[in-house]
N, C-alpha and C positions, 0 to 999 in steps of 0.2 A: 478618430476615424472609425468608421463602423467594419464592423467583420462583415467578409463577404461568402457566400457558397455558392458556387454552381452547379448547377443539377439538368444531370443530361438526363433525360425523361423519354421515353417508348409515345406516352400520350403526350397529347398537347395541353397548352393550360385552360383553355376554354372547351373541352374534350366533357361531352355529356358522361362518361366512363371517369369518375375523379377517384383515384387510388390513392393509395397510403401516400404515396411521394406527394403527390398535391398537398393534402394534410400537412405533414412533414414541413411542406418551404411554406405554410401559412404561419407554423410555430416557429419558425425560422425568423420568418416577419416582425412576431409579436415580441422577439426577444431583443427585437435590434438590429437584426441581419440587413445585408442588401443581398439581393437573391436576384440572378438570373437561370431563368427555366427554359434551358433548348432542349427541345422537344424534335421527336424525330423526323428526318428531314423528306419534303415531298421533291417530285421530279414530274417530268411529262406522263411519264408510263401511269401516275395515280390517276390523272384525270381520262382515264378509260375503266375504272372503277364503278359498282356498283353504288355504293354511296355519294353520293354528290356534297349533299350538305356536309358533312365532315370535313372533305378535302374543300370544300368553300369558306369552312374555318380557318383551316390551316392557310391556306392562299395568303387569307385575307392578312392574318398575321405578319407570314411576309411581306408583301405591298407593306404592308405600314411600315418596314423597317423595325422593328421592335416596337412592343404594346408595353404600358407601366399600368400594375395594378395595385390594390393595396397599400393606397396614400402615396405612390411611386416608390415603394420599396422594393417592389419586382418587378423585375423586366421580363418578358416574356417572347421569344423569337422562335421563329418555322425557317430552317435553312432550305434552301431548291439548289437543287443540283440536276443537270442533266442526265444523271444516272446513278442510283442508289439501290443499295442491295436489295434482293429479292432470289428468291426460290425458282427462278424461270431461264433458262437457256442462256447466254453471255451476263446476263446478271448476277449470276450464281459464281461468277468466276472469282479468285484469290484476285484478281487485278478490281475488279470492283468494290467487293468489299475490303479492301486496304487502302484504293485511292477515292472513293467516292467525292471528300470532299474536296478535292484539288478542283471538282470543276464546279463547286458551288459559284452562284452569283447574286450578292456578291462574297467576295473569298468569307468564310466562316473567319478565322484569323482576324481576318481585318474586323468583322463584327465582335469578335469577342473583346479587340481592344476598343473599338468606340466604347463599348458599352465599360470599360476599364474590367473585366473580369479573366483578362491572364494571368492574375497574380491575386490568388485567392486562399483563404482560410480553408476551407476546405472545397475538395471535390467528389460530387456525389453522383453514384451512376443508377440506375435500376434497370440499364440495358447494356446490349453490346456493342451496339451502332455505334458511340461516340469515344471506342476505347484509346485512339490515336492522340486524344490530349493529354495521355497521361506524359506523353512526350513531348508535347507543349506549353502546359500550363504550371505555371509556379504554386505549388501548394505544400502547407502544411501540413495537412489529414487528406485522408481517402475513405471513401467509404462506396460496398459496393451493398446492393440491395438487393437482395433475390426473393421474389414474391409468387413465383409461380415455377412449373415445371416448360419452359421456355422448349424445350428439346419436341412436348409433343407438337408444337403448332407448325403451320404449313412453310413459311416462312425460311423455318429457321435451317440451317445445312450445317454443312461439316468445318464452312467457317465462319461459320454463325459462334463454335466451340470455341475454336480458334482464338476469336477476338476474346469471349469470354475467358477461355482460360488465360488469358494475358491481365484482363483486368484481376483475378479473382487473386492470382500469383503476385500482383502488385499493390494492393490495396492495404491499404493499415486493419481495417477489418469489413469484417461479412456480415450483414444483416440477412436472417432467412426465418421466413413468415412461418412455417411449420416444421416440426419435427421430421419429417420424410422427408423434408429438402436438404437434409444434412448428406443423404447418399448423392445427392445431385452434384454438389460440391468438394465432397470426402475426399475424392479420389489426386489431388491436386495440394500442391502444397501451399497452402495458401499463412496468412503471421496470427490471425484471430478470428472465431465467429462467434457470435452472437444471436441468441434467439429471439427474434421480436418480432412478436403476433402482429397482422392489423389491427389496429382502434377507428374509434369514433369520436366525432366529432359531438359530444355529448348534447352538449348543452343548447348550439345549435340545433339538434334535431328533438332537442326535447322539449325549446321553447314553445309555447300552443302558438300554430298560426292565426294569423289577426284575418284568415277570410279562409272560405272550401275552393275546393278546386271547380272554377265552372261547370267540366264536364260532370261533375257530378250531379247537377242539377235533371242527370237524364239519365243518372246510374245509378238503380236501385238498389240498396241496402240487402244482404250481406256482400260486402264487396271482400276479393279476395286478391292480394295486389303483388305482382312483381314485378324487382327494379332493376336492370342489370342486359347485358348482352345475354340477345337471343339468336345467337349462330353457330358457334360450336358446341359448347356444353348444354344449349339447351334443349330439352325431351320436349320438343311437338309431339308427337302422338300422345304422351303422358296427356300433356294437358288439354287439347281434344278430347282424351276419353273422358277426361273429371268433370270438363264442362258438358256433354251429354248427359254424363249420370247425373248430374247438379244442375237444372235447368233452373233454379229458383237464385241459385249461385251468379254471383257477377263478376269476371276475373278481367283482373284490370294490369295492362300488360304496359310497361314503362319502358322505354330505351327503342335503338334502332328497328323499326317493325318492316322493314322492307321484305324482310322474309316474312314474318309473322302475320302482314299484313294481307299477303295474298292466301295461306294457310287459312286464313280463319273466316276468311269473309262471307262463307253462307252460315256460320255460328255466332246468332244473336245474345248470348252471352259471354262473347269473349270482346274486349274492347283494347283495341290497339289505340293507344295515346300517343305514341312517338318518344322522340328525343323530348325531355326535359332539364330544363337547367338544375344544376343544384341547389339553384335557392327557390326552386318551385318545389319542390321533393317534399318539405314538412306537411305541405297542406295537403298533397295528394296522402303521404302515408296516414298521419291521424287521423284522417275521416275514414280510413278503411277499418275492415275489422282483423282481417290476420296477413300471414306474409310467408308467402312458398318460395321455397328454392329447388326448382323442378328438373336438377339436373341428369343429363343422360347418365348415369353410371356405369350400367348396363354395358354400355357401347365405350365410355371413354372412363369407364375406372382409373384407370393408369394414368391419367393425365387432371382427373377430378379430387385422385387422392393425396395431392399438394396444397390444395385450397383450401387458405384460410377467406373465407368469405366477408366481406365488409359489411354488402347488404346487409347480412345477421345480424350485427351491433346494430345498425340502422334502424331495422325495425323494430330491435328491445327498447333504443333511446326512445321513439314514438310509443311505446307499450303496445306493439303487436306482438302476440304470437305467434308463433312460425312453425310450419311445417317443411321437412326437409328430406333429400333424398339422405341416404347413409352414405356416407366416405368415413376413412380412415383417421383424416385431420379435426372433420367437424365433428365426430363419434369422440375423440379424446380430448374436445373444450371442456367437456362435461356440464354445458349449457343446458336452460330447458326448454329445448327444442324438440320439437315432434319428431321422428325420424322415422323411413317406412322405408322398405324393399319392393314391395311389390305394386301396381296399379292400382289394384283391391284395397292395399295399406293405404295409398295418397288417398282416395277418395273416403274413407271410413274416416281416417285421423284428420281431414277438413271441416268433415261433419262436426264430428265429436268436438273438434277447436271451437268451434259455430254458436256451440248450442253451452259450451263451458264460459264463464267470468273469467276471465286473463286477472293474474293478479302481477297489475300492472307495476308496485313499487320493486317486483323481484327481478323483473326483466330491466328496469329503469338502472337497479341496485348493479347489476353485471353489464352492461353498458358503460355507467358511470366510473366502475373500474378499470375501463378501456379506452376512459379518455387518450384521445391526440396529445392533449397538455402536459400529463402525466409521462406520457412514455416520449415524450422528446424530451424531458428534464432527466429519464433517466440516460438515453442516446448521449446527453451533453456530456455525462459523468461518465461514460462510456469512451469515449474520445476525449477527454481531459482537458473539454470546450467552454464548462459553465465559467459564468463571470467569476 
């Protein structure tokens, strides 16, 4: 019989935003695993949201009852509940976030055993929403996964803490993507942690796509390309002003543009592409020429200085160069990446990227040693999982 994990997930499996956990249960897959991925759960309150299409993902997942992907080695489910945590008036209360899923429909419980995953090899979290199965599910290993500084975003309250410091206190061990997330967690008594950076899916992103991206047929060469959420972290005005000063520059903007969309729209060199999937992603990055990461600092240092960035690997595996804002985690990869402080820096260090030959096998060479494949073979040995 095959080993199994379950992995409580923040995003969904079809989530244009794919993080390290995504990654992770695809090596899970390739090892043998059966993997199911519950992702976090929507309720009526979402569909009063700005994003439509997202939460039309998510839906859709549940209507189906469970999705199988990856030959049917993963299952992938969107629980609904009539009422799930949130940062907003009776939502925020200790009685919602502890009983949320009592009123899912139908019961979570009962989906977790159709799908046979109460009694599993391991259990793996990357959020706090799902910490109440540590009390129901039969498992050998724990693993909790901390990838970001959770504490700045809107969301999150005081038992938002709560549920985490329960997983974090209970877990066999701690995965944490940068060194400054060690303060995050320190303070708690938790049995192991472990440092492990995001990777990349190497060879995926490095194989040459077999076509260009249509729209490119109407977007002029130098293209300057970013892939990633543009809502919190990202510096609009930044990139505004570089595409003024750069009018010969083409910046080609990837991910949720509902904000960026209305932002940009009398700036004929900025191009809002939208949500792409990840298996579109190669053909847009290799046809461009570099790859910014334009994040606010300035405004959200404090909550920028946690991120280890995935994009980055991403666009080394394509061989683009990158220009990037300074934080504290991407400053001690000691990558060669461009890094600027000021407005003056972004636009001068884009030029200069422009007009320089990328020497493409150096960015390929540091990518390569971030494979996905690699660092869940060391995870295995890590939790004393390999065959």
């Amino acid at each position: 019989m095959n080993r199994k994990v379950l992995i409580l997930a923040a995003n969904h499996w079809t989530s244009p935003s794919q993080v390290g956990t995504h990654s992770i249960a695809r090596e899970f897959v390739k090892s043998g695993w059966d993997v199911a991925f519950i992702s976090d759960p929507i309720s009526p309150f979402h569909f009063l949201k700005r994003n439509k299409s997202l939460i039309a993902q998510r839906l859709e997942i549940y209507k189906s009852g469970g999705q199988k992907y990856l030959s049917d080695k993963l299952i992938t489910y969107v629980p609904f509940s009539l009422v799930v945590p949130q940062n907003l008036s009776v939502l925020r209360s200790k009685f919602v976030y502890h009983n949320w899923q009592k009123f899912t429909f139908p019961n979570l419980y009962t989906k977790l055993k159709q799908f046979g995953f109460l009694d599993v090899d391991l259990i793996y979290f990357d959020h706090y929403t799902y910490s109440f199965l540590l009390d129901i599910v039969n498992y050998n290993k724990s693993v909790f996964r901390i990838a970001d500084n959770y504490s700045g975003y809107k969301k999150y309250t005081q038992q938002s803490r709560l549920l985490e410091k329960k997983i974090i206190e209970s877990v066999d061990l701690i995965l944490y993507t940068s060194k400054n997330l060690l303060t995050y967690f320190n303070e708690y008594k938790f049995k192991e942690s472990f440092l492990f950076p995001n990777g990349v899916d190497f060879y995926y992103f490095n194989t040459p796509a077999n076509e260009i991206a249509i729209e490119y047929n109407s977007i002029p060469k130098p293209r300057v390309i970013y892939i990633g959420e543009m809502e919190v972290r990202f510096d609009f005005e930044l990139l505004k002003y570089a595409a003024l000063k750069l009018p010969s520059v083409s910046f080609v903007l990837i991910g949720d543009d509902s904000i960026s969309r209305e932002k940009y729209k009398n700036i004929k060199n900025i191009y809002t592409l939208g949500i792409k999937s990840i298996a579109e992603l190669p053909k847009y990055l290799q046809n461009a020429d570099l790859g910014i990461i334009p994040f606010n600092v300035i405004k959200l240092g404090e909550l920028i200085d946690y991120v280890n960035p995935i994009k980055l690997y991403q666009y080394f595996a394509c061989g683009l160069p990158v220009v990037s804002a300074r934080w504290k985690t991407l400053e001690g990869l000691n990558t060669p990446t461009f890094l600027y402080d000021t407005k003056e820096e972004f636009v001068n260090l884009i030029e200069q990227s422009l007009k320089s030959k990328p020497d493409k096998n150096q960015l390929f060479d540091v990518a390569k040693k971030l494979d996905w494949a690699t660092k869940f073979n060391t995870l295995m040995e890590k939790l004393d999982l390999n065959d």
